[in-house]
C-alpha positions as YAML, in Angstrom:
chain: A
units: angstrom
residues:
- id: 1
  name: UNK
  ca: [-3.04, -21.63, -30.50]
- id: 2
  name: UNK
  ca: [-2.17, -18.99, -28.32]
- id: 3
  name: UNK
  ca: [-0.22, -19.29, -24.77]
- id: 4
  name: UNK
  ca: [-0.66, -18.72, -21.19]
- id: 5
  name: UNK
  ca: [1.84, -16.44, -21.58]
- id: 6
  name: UNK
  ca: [0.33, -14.63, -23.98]
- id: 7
  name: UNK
  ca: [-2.70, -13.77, -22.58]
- id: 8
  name: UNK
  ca: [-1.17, -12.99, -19.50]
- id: 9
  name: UNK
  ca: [0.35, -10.45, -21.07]
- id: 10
  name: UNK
  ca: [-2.50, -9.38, -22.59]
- id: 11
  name: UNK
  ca: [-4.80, -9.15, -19.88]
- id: 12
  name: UNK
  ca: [-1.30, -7.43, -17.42]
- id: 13
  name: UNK
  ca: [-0.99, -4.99, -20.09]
- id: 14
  name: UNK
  ca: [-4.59, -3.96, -20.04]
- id: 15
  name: UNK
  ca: [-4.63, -4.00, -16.50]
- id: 16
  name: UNK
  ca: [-1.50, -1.83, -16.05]
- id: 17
  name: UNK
  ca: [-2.16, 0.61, -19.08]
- id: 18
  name: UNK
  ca: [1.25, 0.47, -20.64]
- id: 19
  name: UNK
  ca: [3.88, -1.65, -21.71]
- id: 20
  name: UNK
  ca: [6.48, -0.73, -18.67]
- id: 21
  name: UNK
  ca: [4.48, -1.23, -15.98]
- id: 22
  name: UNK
  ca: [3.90, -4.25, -17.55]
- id: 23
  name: UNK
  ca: [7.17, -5.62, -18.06]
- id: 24
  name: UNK
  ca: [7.82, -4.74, -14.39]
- id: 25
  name: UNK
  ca: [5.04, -6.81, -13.13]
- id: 26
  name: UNK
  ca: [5.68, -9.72, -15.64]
- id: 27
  name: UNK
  ca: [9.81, -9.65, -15.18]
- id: 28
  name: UNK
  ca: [10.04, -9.07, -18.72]
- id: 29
  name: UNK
  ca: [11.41, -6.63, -21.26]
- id: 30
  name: UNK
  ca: [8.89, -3.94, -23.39]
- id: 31
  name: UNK
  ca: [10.17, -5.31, -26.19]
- id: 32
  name: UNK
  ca: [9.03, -9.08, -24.83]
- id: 33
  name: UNK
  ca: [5.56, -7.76, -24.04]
- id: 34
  name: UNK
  ca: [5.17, -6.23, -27.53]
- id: 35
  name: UNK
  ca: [6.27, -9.53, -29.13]
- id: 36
  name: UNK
  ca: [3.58, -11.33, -26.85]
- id: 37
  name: UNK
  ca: [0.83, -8.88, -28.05]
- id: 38
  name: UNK
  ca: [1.33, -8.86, -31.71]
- id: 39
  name: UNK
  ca: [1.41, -12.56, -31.66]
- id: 40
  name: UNK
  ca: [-1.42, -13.17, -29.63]
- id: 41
  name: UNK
  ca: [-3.21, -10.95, -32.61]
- id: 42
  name: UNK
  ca: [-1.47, -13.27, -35.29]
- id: 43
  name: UNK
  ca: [-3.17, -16.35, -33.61]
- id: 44
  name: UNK
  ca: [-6.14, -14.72, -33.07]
- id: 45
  name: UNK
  ca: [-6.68, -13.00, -35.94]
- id: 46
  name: UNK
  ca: [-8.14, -10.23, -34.62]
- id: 47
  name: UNK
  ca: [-7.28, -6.14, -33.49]
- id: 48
  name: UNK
  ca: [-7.47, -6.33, -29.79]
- id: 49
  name: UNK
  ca: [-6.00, -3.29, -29.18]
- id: 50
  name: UNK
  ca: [-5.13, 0.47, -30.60]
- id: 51
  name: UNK
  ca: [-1.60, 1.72, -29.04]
- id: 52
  name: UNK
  ca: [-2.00, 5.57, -28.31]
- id: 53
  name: UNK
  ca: [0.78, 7.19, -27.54]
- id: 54
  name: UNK
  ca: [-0.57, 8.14, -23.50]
- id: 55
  name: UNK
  ca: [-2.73, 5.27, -23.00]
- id: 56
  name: UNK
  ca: [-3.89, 1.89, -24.50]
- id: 57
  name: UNK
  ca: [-7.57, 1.46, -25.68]
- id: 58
  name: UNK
  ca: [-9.42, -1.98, -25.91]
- id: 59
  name: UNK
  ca: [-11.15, -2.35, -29.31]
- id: 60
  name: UNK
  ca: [-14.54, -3.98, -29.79]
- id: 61
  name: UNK
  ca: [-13.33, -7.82, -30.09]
- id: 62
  name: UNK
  ca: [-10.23, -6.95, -27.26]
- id: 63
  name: UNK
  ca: [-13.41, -6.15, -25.19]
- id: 64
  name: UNK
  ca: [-15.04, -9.16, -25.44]
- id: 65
  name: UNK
  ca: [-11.76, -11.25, -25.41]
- id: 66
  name: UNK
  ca: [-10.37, -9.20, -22.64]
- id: 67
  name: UNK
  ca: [-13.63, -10.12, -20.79]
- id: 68
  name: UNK
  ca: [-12.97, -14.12, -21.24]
- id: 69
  name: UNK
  ca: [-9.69, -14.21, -20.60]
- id: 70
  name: UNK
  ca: [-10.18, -12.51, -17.58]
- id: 71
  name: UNK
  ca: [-12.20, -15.13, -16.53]
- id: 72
  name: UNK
  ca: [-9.39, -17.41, -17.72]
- id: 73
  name: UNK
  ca: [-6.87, -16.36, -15.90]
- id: 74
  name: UNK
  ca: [-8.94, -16.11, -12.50]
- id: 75
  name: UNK
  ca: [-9.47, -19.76, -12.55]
- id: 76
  name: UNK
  ca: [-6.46, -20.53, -13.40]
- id: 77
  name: UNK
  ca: [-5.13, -18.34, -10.33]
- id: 78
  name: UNK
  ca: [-7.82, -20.43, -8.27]
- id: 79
  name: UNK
  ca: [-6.26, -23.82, -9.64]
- id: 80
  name: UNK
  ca: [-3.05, -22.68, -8.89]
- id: 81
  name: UNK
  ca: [-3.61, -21.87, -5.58]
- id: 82
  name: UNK
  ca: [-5.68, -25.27, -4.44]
- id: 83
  name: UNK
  ca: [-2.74, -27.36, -6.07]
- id: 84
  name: UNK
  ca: [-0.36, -25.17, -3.64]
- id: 85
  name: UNK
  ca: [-2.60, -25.74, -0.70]
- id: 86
  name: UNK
  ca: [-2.91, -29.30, -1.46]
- id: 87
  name: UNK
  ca: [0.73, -29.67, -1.36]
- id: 88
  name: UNK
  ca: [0.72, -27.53, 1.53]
- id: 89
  name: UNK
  ca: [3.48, -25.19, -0.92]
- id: 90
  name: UNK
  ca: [4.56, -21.53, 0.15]
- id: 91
  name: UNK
  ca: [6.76, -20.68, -2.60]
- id: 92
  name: UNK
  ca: [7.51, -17.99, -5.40]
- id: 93
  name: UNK
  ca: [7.43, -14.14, -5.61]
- id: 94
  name: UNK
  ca: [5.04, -11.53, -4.33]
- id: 95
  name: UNK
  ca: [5.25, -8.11, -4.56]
- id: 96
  name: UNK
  ca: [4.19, -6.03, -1.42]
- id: 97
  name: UNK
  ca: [2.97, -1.89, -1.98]
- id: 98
  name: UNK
  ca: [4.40, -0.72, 1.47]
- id: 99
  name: UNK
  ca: [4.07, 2.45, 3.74]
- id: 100
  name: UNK
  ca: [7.62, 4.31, 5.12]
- id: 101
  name: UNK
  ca: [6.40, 3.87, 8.19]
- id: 102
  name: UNK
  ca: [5.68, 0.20, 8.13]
- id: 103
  name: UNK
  ca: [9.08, -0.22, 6.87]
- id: 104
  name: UNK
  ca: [10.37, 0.86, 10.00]
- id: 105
  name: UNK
  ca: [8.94, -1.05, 12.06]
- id: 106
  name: UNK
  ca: [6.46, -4.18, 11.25]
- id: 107
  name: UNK
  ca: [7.82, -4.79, 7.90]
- id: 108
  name: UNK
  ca: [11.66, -6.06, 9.22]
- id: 109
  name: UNK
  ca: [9.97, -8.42, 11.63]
- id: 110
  name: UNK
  ca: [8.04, -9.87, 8.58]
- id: 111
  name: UNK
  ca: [10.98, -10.22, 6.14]
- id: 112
  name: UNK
  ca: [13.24, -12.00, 8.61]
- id: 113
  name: UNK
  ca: [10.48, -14.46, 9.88]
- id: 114
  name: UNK
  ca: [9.81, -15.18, 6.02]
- id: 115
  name: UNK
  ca: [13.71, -15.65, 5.38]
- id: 116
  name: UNK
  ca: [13.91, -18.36, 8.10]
- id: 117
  name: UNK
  ca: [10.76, -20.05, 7.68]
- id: 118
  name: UNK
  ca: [9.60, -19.44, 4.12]
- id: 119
  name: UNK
  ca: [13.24, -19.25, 1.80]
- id: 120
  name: UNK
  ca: [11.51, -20.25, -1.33]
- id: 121
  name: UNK
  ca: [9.37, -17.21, -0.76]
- id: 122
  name: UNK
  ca: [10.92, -14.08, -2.69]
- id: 123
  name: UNK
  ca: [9.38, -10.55, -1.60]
- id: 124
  name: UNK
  ca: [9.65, -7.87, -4.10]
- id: 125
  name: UNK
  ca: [9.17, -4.80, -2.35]
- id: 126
  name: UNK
  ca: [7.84, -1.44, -3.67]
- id: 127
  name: UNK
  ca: [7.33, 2.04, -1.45]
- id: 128
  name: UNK
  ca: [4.93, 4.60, -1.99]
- id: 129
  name: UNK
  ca: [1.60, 6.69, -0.77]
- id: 130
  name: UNK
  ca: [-1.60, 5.78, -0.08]
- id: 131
  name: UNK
  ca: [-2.49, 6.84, -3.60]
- id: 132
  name: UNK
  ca: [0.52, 4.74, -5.62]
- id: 133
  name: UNK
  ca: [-0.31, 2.19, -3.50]
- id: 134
  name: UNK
  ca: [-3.95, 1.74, -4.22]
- id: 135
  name: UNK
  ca: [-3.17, 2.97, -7.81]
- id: 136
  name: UNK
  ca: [-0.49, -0.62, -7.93]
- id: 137
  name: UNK
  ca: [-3.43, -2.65, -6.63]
- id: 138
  name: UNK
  ca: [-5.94, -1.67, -9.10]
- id: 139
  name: UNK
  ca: [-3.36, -2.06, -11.96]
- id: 140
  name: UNK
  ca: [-1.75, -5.59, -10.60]
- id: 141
  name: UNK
  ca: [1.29, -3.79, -10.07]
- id: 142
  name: UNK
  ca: [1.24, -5.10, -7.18]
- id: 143
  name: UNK
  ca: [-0.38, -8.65, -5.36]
- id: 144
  name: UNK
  ca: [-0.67, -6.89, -1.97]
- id: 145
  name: UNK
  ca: [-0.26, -3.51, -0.37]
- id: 146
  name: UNK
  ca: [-0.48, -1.77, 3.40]
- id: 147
  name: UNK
  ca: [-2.90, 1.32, 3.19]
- id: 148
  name: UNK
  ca: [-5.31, 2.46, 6.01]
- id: 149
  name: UNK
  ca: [-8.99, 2.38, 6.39]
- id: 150
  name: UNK
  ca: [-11.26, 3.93, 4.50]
- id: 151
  name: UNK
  ca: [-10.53, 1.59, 1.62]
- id: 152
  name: UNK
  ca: [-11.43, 1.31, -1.72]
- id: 153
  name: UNK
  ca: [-14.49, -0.82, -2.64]
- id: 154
  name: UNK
  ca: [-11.85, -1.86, -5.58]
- id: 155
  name: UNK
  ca: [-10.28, -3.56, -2.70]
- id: 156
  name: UNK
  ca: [-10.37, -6.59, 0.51]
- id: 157
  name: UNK
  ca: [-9.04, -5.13, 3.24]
- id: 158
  name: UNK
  ca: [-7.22, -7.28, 6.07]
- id: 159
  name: UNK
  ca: [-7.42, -5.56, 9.54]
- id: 160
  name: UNK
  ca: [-3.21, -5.62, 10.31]
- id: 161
  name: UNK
  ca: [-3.40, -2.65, 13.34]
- id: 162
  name: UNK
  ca: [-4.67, -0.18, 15.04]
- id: 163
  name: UNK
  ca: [-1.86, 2.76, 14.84]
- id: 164
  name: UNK
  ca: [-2.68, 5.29, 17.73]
- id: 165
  name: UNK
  ca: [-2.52, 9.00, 17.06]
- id: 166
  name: UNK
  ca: [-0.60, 11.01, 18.79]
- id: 167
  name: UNK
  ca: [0.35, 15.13, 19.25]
- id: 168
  name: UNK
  ca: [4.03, 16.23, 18.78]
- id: 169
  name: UNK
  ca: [5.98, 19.26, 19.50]
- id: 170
  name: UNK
  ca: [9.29, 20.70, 20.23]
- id: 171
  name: UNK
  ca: [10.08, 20.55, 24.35]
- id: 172
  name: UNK
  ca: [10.20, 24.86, 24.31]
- id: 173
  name: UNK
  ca: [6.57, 24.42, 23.13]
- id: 174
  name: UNK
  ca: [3.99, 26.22, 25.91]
- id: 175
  name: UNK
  ca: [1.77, 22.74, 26.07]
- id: 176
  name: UNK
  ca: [4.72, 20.46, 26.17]
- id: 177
  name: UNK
  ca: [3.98, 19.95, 30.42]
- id: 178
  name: UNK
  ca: [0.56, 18.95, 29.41]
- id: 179
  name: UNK
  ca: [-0.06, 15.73, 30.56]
- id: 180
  name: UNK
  ca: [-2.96, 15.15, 28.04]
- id: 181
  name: UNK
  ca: [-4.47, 17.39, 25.43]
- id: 182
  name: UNK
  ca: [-7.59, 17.98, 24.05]
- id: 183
  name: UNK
  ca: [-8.15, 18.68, 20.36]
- id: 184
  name: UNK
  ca: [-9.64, 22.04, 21.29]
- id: 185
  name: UNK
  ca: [-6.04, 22.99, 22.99]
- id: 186
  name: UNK
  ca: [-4.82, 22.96, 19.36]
- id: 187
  name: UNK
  ca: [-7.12, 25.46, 17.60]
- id: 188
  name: UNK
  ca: [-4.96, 28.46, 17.78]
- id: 189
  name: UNK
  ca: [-1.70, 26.50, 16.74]
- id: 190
  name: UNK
  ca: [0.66, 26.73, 13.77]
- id: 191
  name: UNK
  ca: [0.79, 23.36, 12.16]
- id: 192
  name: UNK
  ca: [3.67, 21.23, 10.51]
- id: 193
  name: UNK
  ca: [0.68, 18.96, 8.51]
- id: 194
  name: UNK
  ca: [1.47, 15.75, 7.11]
- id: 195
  name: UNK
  ca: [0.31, 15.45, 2.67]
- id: 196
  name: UNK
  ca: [-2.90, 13.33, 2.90]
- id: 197
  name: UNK
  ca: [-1.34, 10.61, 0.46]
- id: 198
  name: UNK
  ca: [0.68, 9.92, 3.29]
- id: 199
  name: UNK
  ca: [-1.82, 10.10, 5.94]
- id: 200
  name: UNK
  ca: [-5.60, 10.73, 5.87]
- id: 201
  name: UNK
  ca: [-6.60, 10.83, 9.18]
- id: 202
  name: UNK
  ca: [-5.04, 13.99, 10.67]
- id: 203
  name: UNK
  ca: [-7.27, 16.45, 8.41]
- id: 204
  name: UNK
  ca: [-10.68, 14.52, 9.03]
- id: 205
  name: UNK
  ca: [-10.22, 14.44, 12.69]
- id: 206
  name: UNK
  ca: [-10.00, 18.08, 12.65]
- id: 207
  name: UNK
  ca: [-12.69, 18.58, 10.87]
- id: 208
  name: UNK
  ca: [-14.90, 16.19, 12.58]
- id: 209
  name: UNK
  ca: [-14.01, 18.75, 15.66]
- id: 210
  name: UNK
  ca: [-14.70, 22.00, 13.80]
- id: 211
  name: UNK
  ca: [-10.70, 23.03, 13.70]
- id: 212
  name: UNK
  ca: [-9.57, 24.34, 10.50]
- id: 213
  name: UNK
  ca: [-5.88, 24.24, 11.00]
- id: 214
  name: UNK
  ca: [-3.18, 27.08, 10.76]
- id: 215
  name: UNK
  ca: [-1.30, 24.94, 8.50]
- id: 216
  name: UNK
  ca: [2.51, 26.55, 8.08]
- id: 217
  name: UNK
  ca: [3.96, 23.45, 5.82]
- id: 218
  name: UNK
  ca: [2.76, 20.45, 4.24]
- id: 219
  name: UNK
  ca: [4.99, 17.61, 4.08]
- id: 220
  name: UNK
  ca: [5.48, 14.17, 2.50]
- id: 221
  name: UNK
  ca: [8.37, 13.05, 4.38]
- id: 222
  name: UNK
  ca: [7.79, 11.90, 7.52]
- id: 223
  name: UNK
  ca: [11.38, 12.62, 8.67]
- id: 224
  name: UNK
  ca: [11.14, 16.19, 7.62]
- id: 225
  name: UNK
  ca: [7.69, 16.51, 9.84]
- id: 226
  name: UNK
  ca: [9.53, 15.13, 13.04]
- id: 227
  name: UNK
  ca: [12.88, 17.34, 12.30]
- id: 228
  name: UNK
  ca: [10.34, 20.64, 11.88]
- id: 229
  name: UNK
  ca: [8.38, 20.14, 14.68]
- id: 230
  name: UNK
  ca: [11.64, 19.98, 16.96]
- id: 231
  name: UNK
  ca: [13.02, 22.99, 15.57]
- id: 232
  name: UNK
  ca: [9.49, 24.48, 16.86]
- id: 233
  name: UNK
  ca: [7.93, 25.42, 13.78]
- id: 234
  name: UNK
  ca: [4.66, 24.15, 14.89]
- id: 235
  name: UNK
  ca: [2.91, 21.26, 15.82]
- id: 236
  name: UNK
  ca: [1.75, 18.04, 14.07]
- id: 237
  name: UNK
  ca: [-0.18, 14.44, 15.12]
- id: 238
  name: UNK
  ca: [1.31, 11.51, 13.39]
- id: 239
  name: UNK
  ca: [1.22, 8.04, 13.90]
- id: 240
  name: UNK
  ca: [2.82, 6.42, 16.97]
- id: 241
  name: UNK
  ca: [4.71, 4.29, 14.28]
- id: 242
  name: UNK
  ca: [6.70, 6.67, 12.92]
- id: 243
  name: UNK
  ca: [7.92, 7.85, 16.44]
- id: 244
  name: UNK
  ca: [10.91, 4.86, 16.57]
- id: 245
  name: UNK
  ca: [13.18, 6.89, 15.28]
- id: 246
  name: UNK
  ca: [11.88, 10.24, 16.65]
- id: 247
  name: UNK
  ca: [14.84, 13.14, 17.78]
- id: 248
  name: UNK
  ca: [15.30, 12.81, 21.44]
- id: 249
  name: UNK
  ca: [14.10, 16.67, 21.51]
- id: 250
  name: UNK
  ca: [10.92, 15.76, 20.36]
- id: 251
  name: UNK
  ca: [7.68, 16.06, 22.74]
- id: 252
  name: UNK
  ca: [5.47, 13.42, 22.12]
- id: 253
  name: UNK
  ca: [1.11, 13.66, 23.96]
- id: 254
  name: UNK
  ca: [-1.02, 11.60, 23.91]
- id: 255
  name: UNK
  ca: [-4.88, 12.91, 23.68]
- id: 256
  name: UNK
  ca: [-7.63, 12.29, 26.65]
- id: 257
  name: UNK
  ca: [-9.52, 10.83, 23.68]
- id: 258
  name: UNK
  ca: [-8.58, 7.58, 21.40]
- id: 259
  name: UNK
  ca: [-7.34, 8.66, 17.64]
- id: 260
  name: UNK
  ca: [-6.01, 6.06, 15.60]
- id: 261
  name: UNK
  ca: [-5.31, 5.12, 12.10]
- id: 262
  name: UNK
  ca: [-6.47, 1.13, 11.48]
- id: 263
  name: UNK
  ca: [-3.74, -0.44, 8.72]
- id: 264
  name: UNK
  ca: [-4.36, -3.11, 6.96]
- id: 265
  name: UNK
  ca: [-3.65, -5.39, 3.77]
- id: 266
  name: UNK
  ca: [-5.31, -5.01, 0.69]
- id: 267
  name: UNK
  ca: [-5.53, -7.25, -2.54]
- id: 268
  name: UNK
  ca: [-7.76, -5.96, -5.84]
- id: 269
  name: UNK
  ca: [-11.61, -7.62, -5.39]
- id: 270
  name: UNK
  ca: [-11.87, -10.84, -7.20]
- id: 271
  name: UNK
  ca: [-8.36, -11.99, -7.62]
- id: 272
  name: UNK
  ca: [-6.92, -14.70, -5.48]
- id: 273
  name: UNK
  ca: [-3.86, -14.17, -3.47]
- id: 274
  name: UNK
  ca: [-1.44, -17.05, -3.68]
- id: 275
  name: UNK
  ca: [-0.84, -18.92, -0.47]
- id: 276
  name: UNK
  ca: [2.24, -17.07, 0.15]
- id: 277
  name: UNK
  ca: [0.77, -13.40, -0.12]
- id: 278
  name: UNK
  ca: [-2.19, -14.67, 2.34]
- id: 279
  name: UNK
  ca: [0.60, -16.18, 4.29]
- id: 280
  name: UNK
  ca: [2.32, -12.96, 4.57]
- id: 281
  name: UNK
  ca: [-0.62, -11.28, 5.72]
- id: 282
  name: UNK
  ca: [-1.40, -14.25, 8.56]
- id: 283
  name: UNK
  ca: [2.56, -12.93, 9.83]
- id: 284
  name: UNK
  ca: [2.04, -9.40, 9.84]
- id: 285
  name: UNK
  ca: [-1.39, -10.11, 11.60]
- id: 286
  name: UNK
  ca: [0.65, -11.98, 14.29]
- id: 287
  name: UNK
  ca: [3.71, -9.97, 14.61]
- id: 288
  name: UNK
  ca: [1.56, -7.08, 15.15]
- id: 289
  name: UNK
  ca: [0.12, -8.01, 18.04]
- id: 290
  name: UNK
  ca: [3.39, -8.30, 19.93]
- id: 291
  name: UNK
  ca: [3.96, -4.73, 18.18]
- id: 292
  name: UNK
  ca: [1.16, -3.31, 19.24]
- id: 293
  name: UNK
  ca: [2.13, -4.52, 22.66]
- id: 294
  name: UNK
  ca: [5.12, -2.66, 22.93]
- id: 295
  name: UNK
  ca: [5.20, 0.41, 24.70]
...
């Protein structure tokens, strides 16, 4: 008969689309995976699936036993997860899609809370975009991952923070004794614009005002966005997160009106986190609030 294991594998592999994203998610080699696969055939007896060199394909019966297992593993997840809160267990490994900027400053609050409290709790960590970071989720690359509202319908989304918005510039800059601005101020400026896989917000709350930005450079580094702005290369708004670390140089507004990005925690729609993933998210809900709070 065939194993756990096996259609674990299986159903990863499917999920993930090829055998190294796999054996990343699994903690396995490709050459483990394949093994899996061609004996979960053997027991089966069937063709469940035709290896292309770009992509894998599901035949007819991998379909239909891709469907069931599915279902399989989902309980079994469930089962898991009321034995854990029966025993009241936060344990094992989860592996969180993060954001650079919540690595600076939420995410080291979370990992040394979980390293006194929860040791039995290993967090794999794995940074990228918006995009990656959805893109893990949908392919169980990942159990959990930060992104920012709007969300996938692929997706739950936890409500982590609210992230305010904010205008920066270099202190030679002619609106840098504003006290507030106004979006309308910024029409006629250059602009140092961050890549929307890194944030989403700046371009629609332009165009929800009408401004179509001069923009000079587009950047996915948020580093390189501060550092430009200071040399006075034009303008940018960014998230007050990423300001911890911003040069001294750096002129940062606030706007009369209230822009923010809203971050959150996502897991793929119809999985079960394990306790410690929904644990992790119960943390980052707290800590943020005294984050939040700091200013």
């Amino acid at each position: 008969m065939p194993t756990l294991a096996q259609y674990t594998a299986f159903h990863t592999l499917i999920e993930t689309g090829n055998f190294t994203e796999t054996g990343l998610k699994l903690n396995l080699t490709q050459s483990s995976i394949t093994h899996a696969i061609n004996n979960l055939e053997k027991e089966l007896d069937l063709s469940l699936i035709i290896r292309n060199r770009n992509n894998i394909i599901l035949t007819s019966d991998g379909k239909m036993v891709y469907e069931h297992v599915s279902k399989m593993l989902q309980e079994q997840q469930k089962l898991e997860n009321t034995v854990a809160n029966l025993k009241n267990l936060i344990g094992g490994t989860i592996t969180v899609g993060v954001l650079p900027s919540i690595s600076l400053v939420l995410l080291p609050k979370v990992l040394s809370y979980f390293e006194q409290h929860y040791p039995d709790v290993t967090i794999r960590l794995m940074e990228g975009d918006y995009d990656q970071i959805e893109n893990w989720l949908r392919h169980g690359v990942v159990d959990i991952g930060f992104i920012a509202k709007p969300a996938s319908e692929n997706v739950v989304f936890h409500f982590i923070f609210e992230d305010v918005l904010q205008c920066i510039m270099a202190k030679e800059h002619p609106l840098a004794t504003e006290k507030h601005l106004t979006l309308n101020q910024l029409k006629n400026e250059r602009w140092i614009m961050p890549k929307q896989n890194i944030d989403r917000d700046v371009l629609r709350i332009l165009s929800e005002h009408n401004i179509d930005p001069d923009v000079v450079y587009e950047l996915s580094v948020d580093q390189a966005i501060l550092t430009m702005v200071t040399e006075n290369l034009g303008i940018s708004i960014v998230p007050k997160s990423i300001l911890h670390h911003a040069p001294a140089d750096l002129v940062q507004k606030n706007f009369s009106e209230h822009y923010v990005r809203t971050v959150g925690i996502a897991h793929k729609r119809n999985t079960y986190p394990s306790p410690a993933a929904m644990k992790f998210v119960e943390i980052c809900n707290i800590l943020a609030e005294d984050f939040s709070n700091e200013d």
